[in-house]
MIDOSE-1310 file (N, C-alpha, C; in nm, 2 decimals, decimal comma, always signed):
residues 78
xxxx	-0,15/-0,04/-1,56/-0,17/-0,16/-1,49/-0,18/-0,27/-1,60; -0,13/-0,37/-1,57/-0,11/-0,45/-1,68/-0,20/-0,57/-1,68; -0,20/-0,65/-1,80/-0,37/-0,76/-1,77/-0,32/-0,86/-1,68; -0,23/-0,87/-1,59/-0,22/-0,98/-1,54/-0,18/-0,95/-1,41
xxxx	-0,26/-0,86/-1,37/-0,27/-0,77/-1,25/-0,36/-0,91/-1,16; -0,31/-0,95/-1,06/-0,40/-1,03/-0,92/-0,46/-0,88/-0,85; -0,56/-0,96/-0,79/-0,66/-0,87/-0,69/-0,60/-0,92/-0,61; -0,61/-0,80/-0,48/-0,52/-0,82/-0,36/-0,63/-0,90/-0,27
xxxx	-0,56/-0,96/-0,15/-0,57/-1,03/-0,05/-0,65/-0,93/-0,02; -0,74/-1,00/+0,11/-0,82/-0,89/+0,23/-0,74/-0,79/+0,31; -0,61/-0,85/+0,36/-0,52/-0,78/+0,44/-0,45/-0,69/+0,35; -0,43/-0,69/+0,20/-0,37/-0,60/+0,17/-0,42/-0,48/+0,09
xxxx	-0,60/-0,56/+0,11/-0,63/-0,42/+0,07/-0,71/-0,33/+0,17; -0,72/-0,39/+0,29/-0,69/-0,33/+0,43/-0,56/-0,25/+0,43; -0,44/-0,26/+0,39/-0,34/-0,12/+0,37/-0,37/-0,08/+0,29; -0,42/-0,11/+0,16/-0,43/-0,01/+0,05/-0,56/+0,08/+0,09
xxxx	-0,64/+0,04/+0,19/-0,74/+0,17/+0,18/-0,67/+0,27/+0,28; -0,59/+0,20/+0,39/-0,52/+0,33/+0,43/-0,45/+0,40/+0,34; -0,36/+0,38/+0,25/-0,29/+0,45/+0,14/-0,38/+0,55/+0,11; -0,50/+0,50/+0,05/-0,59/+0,55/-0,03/-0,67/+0,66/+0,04
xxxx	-0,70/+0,65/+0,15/-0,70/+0,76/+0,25/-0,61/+0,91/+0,30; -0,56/+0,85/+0,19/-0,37/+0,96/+0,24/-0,33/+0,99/+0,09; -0,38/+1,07/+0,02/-0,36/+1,03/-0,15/-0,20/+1,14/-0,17; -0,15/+1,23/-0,06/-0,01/+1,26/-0,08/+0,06/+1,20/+0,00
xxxx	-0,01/+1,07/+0,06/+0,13/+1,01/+0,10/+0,15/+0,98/+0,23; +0,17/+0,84/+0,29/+0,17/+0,85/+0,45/+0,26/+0,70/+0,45; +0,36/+0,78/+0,56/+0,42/+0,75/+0,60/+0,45/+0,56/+0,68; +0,51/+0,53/+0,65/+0,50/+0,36/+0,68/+0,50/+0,33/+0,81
xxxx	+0,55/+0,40/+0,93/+0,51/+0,45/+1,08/+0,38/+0,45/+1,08; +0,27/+0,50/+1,03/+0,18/+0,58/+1,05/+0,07/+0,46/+0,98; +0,14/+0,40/+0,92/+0,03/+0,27/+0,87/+0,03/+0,15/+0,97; +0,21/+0,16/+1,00/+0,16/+0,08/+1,10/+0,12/+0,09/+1,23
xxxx	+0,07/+0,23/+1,24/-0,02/+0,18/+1,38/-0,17/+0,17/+1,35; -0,21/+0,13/+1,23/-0,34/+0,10/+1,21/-0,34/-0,07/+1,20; -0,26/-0,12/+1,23/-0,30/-0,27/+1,20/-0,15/-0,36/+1,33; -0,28/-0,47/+1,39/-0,16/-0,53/+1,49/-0,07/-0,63/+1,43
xxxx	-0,08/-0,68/+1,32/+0,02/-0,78/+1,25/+0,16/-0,72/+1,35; +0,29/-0,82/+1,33/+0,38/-0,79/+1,31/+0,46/-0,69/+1,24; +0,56/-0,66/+1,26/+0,64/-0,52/+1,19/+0,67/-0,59/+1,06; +0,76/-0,72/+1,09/+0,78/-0,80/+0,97/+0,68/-0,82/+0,88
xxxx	+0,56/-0,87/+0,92/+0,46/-0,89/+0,81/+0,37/-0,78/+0,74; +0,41/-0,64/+0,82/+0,35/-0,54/+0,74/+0,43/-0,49/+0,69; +0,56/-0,52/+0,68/+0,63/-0,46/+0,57/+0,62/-0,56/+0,43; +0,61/-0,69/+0,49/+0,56/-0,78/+0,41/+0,44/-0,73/+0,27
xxxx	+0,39/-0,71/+0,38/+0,23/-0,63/+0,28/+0,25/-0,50/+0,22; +0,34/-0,43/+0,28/+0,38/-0,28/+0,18/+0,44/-0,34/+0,06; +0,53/-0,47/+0,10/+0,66/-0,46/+0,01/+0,58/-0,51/-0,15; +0,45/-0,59/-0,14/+0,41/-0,68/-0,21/+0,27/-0,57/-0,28
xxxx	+0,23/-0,43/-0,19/+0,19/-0,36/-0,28/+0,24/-0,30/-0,38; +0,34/-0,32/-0,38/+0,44/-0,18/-0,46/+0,47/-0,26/-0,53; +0,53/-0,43/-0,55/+0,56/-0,53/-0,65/+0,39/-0,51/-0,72; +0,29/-0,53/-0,66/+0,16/-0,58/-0,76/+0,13/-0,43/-0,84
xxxx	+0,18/-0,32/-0,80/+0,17/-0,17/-0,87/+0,07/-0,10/-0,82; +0,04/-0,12/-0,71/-0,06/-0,03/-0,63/-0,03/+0,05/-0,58; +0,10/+0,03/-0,51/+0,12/+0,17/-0,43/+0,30/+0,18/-0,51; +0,32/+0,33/-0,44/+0,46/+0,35/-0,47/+0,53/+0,42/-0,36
xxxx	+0,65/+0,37/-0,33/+0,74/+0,40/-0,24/+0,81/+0,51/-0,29; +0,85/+0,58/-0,19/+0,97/+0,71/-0,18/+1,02/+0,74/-0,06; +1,14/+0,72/-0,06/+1,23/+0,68/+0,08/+1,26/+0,88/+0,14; +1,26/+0,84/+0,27/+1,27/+1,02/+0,29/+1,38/+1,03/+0,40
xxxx	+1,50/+1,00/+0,37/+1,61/+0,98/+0,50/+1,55/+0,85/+0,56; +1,54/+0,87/+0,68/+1,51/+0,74/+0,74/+1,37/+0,69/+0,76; +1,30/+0,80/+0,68/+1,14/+0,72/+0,63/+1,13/+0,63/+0,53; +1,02/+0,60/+0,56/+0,98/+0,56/+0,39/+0,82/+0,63/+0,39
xxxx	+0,78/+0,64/+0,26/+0,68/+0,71/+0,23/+0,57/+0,62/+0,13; +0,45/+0,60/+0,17/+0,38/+0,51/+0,07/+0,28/+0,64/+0,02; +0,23/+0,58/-0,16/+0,17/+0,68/-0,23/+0,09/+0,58/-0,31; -0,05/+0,62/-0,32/-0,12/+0,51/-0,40/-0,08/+0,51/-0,53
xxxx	-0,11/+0,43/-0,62/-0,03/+0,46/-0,76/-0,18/+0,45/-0,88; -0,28/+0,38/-0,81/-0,43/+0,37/-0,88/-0,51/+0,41/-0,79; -0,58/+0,46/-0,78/-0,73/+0,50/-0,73/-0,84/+0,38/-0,71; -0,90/+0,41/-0,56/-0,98/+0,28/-0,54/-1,05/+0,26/-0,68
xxxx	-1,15/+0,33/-0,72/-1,21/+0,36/-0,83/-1,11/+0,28/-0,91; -0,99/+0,29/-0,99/-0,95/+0,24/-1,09/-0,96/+0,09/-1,03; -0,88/+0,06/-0,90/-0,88/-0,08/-0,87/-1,00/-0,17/-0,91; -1,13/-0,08/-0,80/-1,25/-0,18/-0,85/-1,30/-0,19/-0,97
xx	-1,23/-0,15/-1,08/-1,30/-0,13/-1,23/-1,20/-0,29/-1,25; -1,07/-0,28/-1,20/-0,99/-0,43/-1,26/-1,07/-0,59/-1,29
């Protein structure tokens, strides 16, 4: 993680605790049915975890797969 890491928004770290709940990985379906935003704006929010280095993507056919990439613990140390 690098020093110029931003702390996430409330809403995004509302997905990141789902991530973080799923530590091998869940499914972008599956996230979003924990949150009523739009489809567009929670991809929005995936897209902008994986830019800030929190989580990481792995495409599975016609999935996508989110994977935390720091541990709550490391986050709240930032």
């Amino acid at each position: 993680m690098n020093q110029e890491f931003k702390r996430l928004s409330k809403t995004e770290l509302e997905f990141m605790k789902v991530i973080w709940d799923n530590p091998d990985g869940i499914l972008s379906e599956s996230i979003f049915q924990n949150f009523k935003q739009a489809r567009t704006t929670q991809s929005n929010v995936l897209r902008t975890l994986v830019q800030k280095g929190c989580a990481e993507v792995v495409k599975e056919g016609l999935h996508t797969r989110y994977f935390p990439k720091l541990s709550q613990e490391e986050y709240e140390e930032l």
